[in-house]
C-alpha angles and dihedrals in degrees: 000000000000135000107231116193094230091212097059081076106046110115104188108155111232123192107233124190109212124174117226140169112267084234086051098046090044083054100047082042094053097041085047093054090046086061105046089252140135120227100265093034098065093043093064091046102053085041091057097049107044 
């Protein structure tokens, strides 16, 4: 047997306001729509794999 940290694995969603420049937000738009992604979506994803 393992010990597992139960909260490694707790998924809540959470809203988060975050301030960013217009030119930052068009580029993360555009990057997010080249990949099929929402927004958010692409955020998380680049956070979890950089």
């Amino acid at each position: 047997m393992i010990n597992v940290d139960p909260d490694i694995f707790d998924d809540k969603v959470e809203r988060v306001n975050i301030t960013l420049p217009k030119r930052i937000l068009a580029r993360i738009d555009a990057k997010a729509k080249a990949a099929g992604e929402s927004r958010s979506g692409y955020i998380a994803h680049m956070a979890l794999i950089n």
